[in-house]
N, C-alpha and C positions, 0 to 999 in steps of 0.2 A: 638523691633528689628529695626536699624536704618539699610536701608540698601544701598548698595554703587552705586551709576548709575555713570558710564563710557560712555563717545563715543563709538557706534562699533565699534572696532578694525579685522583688518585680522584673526587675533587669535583666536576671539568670531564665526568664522563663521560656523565651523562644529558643535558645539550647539545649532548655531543658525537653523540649516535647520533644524535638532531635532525635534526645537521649530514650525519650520514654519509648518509641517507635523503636528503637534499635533495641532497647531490652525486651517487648514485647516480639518482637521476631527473634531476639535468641531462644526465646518462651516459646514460639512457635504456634505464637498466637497475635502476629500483628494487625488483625484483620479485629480483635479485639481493644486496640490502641486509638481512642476516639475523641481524647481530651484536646485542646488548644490551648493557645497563649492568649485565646478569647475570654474561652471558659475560665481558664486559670486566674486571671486578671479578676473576672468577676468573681471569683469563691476564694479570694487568695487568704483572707481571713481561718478558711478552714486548713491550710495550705503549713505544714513547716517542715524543714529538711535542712539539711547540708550539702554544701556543692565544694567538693575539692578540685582545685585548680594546679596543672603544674605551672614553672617559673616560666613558660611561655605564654600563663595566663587560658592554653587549652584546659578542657574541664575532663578530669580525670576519670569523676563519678561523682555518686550522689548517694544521697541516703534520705528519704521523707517517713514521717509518723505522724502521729495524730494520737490523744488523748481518746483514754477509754475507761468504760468503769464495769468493771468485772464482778459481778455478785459474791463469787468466793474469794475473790481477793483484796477488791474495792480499784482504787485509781490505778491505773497501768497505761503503759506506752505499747500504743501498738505500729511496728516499722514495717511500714507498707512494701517498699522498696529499697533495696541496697544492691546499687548495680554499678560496676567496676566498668570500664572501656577494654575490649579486647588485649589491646597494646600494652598496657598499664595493670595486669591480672599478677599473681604471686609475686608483687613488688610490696603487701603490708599495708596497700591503701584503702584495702576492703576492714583488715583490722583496727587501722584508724579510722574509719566512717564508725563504725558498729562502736569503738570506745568512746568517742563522742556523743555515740546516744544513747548508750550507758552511762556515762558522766551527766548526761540532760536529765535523764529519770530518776538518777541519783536526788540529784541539785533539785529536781521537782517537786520530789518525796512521793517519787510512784513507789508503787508493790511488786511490779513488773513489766518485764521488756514482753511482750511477743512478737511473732512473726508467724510467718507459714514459710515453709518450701517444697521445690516440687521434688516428688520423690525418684523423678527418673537424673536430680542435679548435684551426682554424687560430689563432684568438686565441693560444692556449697555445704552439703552436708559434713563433708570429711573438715569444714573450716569450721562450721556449727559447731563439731562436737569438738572442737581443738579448743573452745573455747570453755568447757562447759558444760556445754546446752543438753537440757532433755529432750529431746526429739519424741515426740510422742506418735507412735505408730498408726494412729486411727488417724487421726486429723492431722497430722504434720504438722501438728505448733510448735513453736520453739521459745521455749521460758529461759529465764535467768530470773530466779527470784528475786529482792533485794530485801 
């Protein structure tokens, strides 16, 4: 199954909180999950991501980031979130979210990708470092320089 990654659009946003609530309780932290399709609507400007769709048109997952300027490095992508749907895990679509926004920071002329992850989310980590990534033991960021 090839499946379709789109820009966020306004359209995708009541899905999206859906989504946001179900990754915040994989987190184990839904209780910290407070955004709407209110809010979102009004900041959508600060707002940019990917929404991958399969051929049923269900949303597979997501990936959002946000522009950042880092003293030691200057311009960099920082990705908020990249989170797969249960059903849909070790099928390559977490690799495709994350290449597409590596391909964005590319094409934008950032310096770098970051992220964070949590360190008890060996899955994620063991995909991190398949890729790459420095994991950095203190803070858990996770670079791809470019």
């Amino acid at each position: 199954m090839k499946p379709t990654i789109n820009p966020i659009e306004e359209k995708d946003f009541k899905e999206l909180v859906a989504l946001f609530l179900e990754f915040a309780t994989f987190e184990k932290l839904p209780e910290k999950m407070t955004n709407s399709e209110e809010k979102m609507k009004a900041e959508k400007d600060y707002f940019h991501g990917f929404i991958a769709r399969d051929e049923n048109n269900e949303v597979i997952g997501y990936v959002t980031f946000f522009f950042a300027y880092y003293t030691w490095v200057g311009k960099s992508l920082y990705m908020d979130d990249l989170y797969i749907r249960e059903k849909y895990r070790g099928k390559g679509f977490g690799s495709l979210l994350i290449n597409k926004v590596m391909d964005h920071a590319r094409q934008t002329k950032c310096n770098r990708l970051r992220w964070q992850v949590s360190d008890w989310n060996e899955p994620a980590i063991a995909f991190y470092k398949n890729l790459g990534t420095k994991i950095d033991d203190t803070e858990r960021n996770c670079d791809i320089t470019f």
